[in-house]
N, C-alpha and C positions, 0 to 999 in steps of 0.2 A: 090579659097578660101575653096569649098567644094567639100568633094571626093566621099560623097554618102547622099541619101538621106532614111532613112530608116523609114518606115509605117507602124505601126502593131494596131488592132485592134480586138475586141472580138465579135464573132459572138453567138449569144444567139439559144438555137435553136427554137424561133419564132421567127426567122430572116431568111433575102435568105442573106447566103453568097456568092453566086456568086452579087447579085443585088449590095450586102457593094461593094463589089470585083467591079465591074462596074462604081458606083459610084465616087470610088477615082482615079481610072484609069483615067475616063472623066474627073478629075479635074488635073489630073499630065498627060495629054495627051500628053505633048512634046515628054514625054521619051519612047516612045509605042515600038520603036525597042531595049531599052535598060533598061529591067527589070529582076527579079528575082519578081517569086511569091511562095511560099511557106502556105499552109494550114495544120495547126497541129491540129488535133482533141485530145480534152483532155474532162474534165468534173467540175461542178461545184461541190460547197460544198454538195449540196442534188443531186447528182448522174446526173444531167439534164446533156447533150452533150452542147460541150462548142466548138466554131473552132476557133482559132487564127487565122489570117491572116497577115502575113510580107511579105511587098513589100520592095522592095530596088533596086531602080531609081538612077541611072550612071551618064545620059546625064541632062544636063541645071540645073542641082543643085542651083548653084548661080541664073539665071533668076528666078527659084520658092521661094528662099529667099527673092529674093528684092518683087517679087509680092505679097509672102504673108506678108511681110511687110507694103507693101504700101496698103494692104487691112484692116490688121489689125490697121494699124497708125489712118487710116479712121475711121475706130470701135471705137476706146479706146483711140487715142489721144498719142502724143510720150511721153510725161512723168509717164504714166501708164504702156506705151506698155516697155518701158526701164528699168521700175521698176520690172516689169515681167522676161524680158528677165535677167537682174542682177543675180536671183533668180532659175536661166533655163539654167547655161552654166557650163559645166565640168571644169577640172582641163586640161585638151586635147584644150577646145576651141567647144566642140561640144554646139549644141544648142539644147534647148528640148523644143516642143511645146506641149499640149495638146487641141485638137481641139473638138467640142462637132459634136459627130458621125451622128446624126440627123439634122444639119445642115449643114453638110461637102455636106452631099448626097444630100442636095438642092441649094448647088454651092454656099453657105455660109460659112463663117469664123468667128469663136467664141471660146473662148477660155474658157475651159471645164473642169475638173474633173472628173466628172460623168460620164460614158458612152464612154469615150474619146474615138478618134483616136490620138496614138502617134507619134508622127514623131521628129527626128531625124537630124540634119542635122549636119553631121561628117565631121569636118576640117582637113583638108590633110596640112603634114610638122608642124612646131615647132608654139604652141602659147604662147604669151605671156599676159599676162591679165594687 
């Protein structure tokens, strides 16, 4: 169903981004032999050092779906969580979650704006909605 799962996230510089880095690894732990990590240093509006971080995890796509579904469904309930998702999927089929960064790292699932970790989950072959 899914062909990648893609993770990006803004590291502020009083933040450890290796620690963000750590954090989400521990939580997508399946995929440890099948990643791609990428760290772009850029900067904020007032000059401060800004790091992106993009993961993009291969293996068990689908398994991290259903889990963070069935994590979320828990959270907010299926007619919220559905409401959400409605409002979160491309014209491809991909699906877009915004997860709140402060709670990712404490092995929590929240769904976020502010602050967010982005992710990603890209649907492989023809969708149709």
């Amino acid at each position: 169903m899914f062909s990648s799962l893609d993770i990006s996230v803004l590291s502020h510089a009083t933040e450890d981004e290796n620690k963000i880095t750590n954090f989400i690894l521990e939580y997508f732990s399946k995929s440890s032999t099948s990643k791609h990590i990428e760290n772009v240093k850029t900067e904020g509006h007032w000059k401060n050092p800004i790091t992106r971080i993009n993961i993009i995890l291969l293996l068990f796509t689908n398994e991290y779906f259903e889990d963070m579904m069935n994590e979320l469904i828990a959270v907010y309930g299926n007619a919220e969580l559905d409401k959400y998702l409605k409002n979160n999927v491309d014209n491809k089929g991909s699906i877009y979650f915004r997860l709140d960064k402060q709670k990712l790292c404490l092995g929590k699932l929240e769904l976020s704006d502010n602050d967010a970790v982005r992710i990603i989950f890209r649907r492989k072959g023809k969708f149709e909605k």
